[in-house]
C-alpha angles and dihedrals in degrees: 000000000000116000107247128163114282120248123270113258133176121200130155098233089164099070115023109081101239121232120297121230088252084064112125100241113206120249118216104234113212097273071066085215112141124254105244102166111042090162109142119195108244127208123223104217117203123197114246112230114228098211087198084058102053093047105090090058088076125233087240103061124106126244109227118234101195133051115196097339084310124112126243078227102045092041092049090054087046091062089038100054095024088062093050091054089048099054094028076067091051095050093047089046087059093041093058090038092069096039081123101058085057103054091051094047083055099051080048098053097055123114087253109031122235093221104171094048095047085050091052103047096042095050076042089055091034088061088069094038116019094179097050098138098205090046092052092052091044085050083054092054096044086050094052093044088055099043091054082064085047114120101178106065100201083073090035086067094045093047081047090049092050103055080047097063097045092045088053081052100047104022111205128303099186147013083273097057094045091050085045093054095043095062078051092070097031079057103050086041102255092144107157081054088038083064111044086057093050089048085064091040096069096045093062100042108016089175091064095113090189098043087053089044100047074044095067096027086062095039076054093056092044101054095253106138101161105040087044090049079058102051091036083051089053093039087063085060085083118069098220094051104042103097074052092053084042088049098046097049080052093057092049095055091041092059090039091054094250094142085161089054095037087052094054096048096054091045091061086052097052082040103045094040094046092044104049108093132052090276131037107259118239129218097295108039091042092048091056090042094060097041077062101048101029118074086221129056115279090248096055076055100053094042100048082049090051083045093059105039083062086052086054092045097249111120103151084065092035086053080069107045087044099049086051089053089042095052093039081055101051084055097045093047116018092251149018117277113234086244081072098048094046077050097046093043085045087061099041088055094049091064087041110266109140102163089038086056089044093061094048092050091045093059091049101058080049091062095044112015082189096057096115104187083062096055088049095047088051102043083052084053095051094045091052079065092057096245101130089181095054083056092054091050093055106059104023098107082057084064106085086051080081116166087009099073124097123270092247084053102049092048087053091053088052096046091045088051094046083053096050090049095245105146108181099040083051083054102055091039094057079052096055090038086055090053101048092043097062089040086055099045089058092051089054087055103045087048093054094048079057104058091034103049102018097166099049117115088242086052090051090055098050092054092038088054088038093050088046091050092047092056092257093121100149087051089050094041089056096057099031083056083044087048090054095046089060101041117021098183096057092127087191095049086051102050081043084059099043092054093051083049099050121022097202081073120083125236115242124251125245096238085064090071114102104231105190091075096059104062 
């Protein structure tokens, strides 16, 4: 998830005495939705009087009134008010006991979190008592505060993992600690349960911004267009969020394939943030504007407009947009990625500036001699110019890639090949082509069952496959687990899950998929 400030919250934390470890902390249930109302009726149970019992006591005896020189009345109040001192000590014992969890619930609960201060008294706390429920969970919270500073995100994900593991432990007491352990997930890439947390998230506090923005960025990861469009509708309700709630529908055309929307809705970013003071910002303080308001730097934004505005067939305009990426990023970075310069050279071709796209992909094969897309674009390049052995040269390193490449790679081998009057090396090239072409054609077409019907069970499959190949194995197991439950007899779904479950088992293949049954 992208770092953002934390949501305002207000809460005495001087004079309320805070919860006690012998608290009932609230388990999420597997609707994961939050226990609100946990009132019991009580019955008041009265002891029945046996007349025949109390005969033998005589009607005639006196009651004594006093015991000892010491009145029924005055010992009475003694116990009484004796056993209220007594647990009135013990209160306040715990109560100062747990001074200290205060005081970090409270750095958590700024504006802007003290993070590192929360993280020290409460492992300082956690040292006398290791199983404190309400110091675990705070440890959770100081963890995920932390991690969203976090630029390294192999520690990002520890950090993640760790509040994980405590939350499984406590549960969650509060709105706080769901929304806490919701980010954890979020974190370790949990998504589908990210988001049923989040869900409930929102319900209880609708004027949570972030809660309403992790929610559509993880509706994004999971596929889900049209539910993430409306969070990301409801997000722009907030002022300070709305270039987020612009960036992230952009995103969402611009996965679905909507250029025209995506456009539209970066225009009204680079419109509405140069625009918004007295005078129209210029590079630099546009550039630090939109590094405040985006989730992501101010150069990812210009070159996915950039991106976009090629997509649409406008590359003068896109020329602009891309430069500007290009030059943020050099700042940024200390230099361009090779992803800029393929972008930068795709445009330049696309106004007709071959020699001028030949230098930028140039550079960036200089900047990474592996960047494939470049050596392709190059060798195509070459072979426009009619030097056939240029081409080869280019992407020769690609060729013991072999049935891996890309269908657009293998044709050019075959065509390079066909040039140079190598006959049998053309051949088994068209061979390859033909290959990759069919396996890429099915891939079109489960990606656009995806996008199309995104809540089919076929739809539901694909992602989950897709989540398992790219590493992501607790996210697939959960929906392939979701995928069986709603249909037992998914022979595929099952050999999916009996892969995950034992490793000696391959995992099937997506051509194995019958894809008939998913459309």
């Amino acid at each position: 998830m992208s770092t953002h400030p934390a949501p305002n919250k207000s809460e005495d934390t001087d004079t309320a005495p805070a919860e006690s470890e012998h608290t009932s902390r609230v388990e999420v249930p597997d609707d994961r939705s939050l226990t609100t109302d946990a009132t019991a009726d009580v019955d008041l149970v009265v002891p029945a009087v046996d007349d025949a019992a109390t005969e033998h006591f005589g009607t005639e005896t006196p009651v004594p009134k006093q015991v000892f020189g010491v009145s029924l009345v005055s010992l009475c109040c003694m116990l009484v008010f004796g056993g209220a001192a007594v647990g009135g000590g013990i209160f306040v014992s715990i109560w100062l006991k747990e001074m200290p969890l205060r005081r970090v619930a409270a750095a958590l609960d700024q504006a802007e979190p003290d993070a590192e201060i929360a993280l020290f008294e409460v492992e300082e706390f956690l040292n006398d008592q290791p199983e404190h429920p309400r110091a675990m969970a705070l440890r959770a919270r100081a963890l995920i505060e932390l991690a969203r500073d976090e630029n390294d995100s192999s520690v990002r994900m520890q950090m993640g993992t760790e509040a994980l593991r405590l939350f499984e432990l406590v549960k969650a007491s509060d709105s706080a600690e769901l929304y806490a352990w919701a980010q954890a997930l979020g974190m370790t890439q949990q998504w589908s349960s990210a988001v049923s947390l989040l869900k409930q998230v929102v319900i209880n506090d609708p004027a949570n911004a972030n809660a309403w923005y992790e929610l559509t960025t993880c509706r994004i990861q999971l596929g889900d267009f049209s539910s993430a469009l409306e969070s990301a509708q409801r997000l722009g309700e907030f002022p300070e969020m709305k270039m987020r709630s612009y960036y992230l529908q952009a995103s969402v055309f611009s996965d679905t394939n909507d250029s025209e929307k995506a456009e539209e809705f970066f225009a009204r970013i680079l419109d509405e943030v140069s625009t918004s003071s007295d005078t129209t910002l210029e590079y630099e303080d546009l550039v630090k504007e939109l590094d405040k308001v985006l989730p992501v730097p101010a150069f990812v934004f210009f070159l996915d407009y950039g991106r976009t505005l090629l997509d649409q067939q406008k590359p003068r305009v896109a020329i602009r947009q891309i430069a500007i990426g290009i030059e943020s990023q050099r700042v940024a970075l200390g230099m361009p990625t090779p992803e800029a310069c393929v972008l930068m050279g795709n445009a330049a071709e696309q106004v007709g500036n071959l020699d001028g796209a030949v230098r930028f992909w140039d550079q960036a094969l200089q900047l990474d001699p592996s960047h494939f897309p470049a050596r392709e674009l190059l060798a195509n390049a070459a072979l426009k110019k009619g030097d056939a052995k240029q081409a080869l040269e280019w992407i020769k390193p690609m060729e013991p890639q072999d049935r891996r490449l890309p269908y657009s790679s293998a044709y050019l081998f075959q065509r390079v090949y066909g040039f140079l009057g190598n006959q049998e090396a053309a051949e088994k090239w068209q061979r390859v082509a033909e290959e990759r072409r069919e396996y890429e054609k099915r891939q079109t077409a489960l990606r656009r069952l995806m996008v199309d019907k995104p809540k089919s069970h076929g739809a539901k499959v694909v992602r989950a496959h897709f989540f398992f190949t790219r590493g992501n194995v607790l996210q697939a197991k959960m929906l392939f687990e979701e995928l069986n439950r709603e249909d037992p007899k998914d022979q595929f779904v099952l050999d999916c899950l009996a892969s995950i479950n034992d490793k000696e088992k391959p995992f099937p293949s997506l051509d194995q998929l019958p894809i008939d049954t998913q459309f």
